[in-house]
N, C-alpha and C positions, 0 to 999 in steps of 0.2 A: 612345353607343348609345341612351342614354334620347331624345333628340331625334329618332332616327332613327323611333323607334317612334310618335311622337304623330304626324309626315308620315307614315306607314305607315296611320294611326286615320284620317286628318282624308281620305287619300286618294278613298277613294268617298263620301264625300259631295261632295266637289268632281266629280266622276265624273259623278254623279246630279243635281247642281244646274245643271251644264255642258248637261248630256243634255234635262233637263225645261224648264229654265227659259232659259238662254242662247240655245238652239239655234232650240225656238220662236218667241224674240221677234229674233233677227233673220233668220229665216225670212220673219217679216210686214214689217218695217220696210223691207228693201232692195228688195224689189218698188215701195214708194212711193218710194222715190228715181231707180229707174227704170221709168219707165209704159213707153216706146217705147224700150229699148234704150238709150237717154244719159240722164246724169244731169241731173237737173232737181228743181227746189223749187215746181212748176208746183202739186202735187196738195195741197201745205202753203200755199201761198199761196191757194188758192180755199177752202181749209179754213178759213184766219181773216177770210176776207173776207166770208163766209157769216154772216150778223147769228144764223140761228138756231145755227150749230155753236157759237158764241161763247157765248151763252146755254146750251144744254146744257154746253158746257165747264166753265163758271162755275159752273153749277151742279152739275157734278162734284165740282169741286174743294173746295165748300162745302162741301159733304157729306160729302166723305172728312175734310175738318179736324174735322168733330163727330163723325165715326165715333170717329176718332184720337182725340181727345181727350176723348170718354165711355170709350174702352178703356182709356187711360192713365188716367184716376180710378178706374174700378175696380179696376185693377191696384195703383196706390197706399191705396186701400182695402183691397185686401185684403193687402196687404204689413204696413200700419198695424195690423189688426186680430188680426194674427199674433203681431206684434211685441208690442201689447200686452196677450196674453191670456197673458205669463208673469208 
């Protein structure tokens, strides 16, 4: 009975994560696998072939690493700071 209850709990949020977050992103993504009705990698390959996509890419992904990893020090800061204020 008890396990039955926490899938009962956990249920809409998977509901809601399905609905907001799954649904959207391959809503966007399969249209690029198919431009003209057949599948193709036509729209991904001129994407990385592209000198400036490649450069903004790059510097996407820079950028989200020092997001990531300034939020993760504060986070441990303020974990640490908790910890030792007893």
């Amino acid at each position: 009975m008890r396990n039955n209850v926490r899938y009962i709990l956990i249920f809409p949020g998977v509901v809601l994560l399905c609905f907001f977050l799954v649904l959207p992103l391959l809503s966007s993504l399969i249209p690029t696998f198919f431009p003209r009705n057949s599948f193709s990698f036509q729209l991904y390959s001129e994407f990385f072939k592209d000198s400036y996509f490649m450069r903004v890419l790059w510097r996407t992904l820079v950028n989200s690493f020092y997001c990531n990893t300034d939020m993760c020090s504060v986070g441990i800061a303020c974990i640490l700071c908790y910890i030792w204020s007893f």
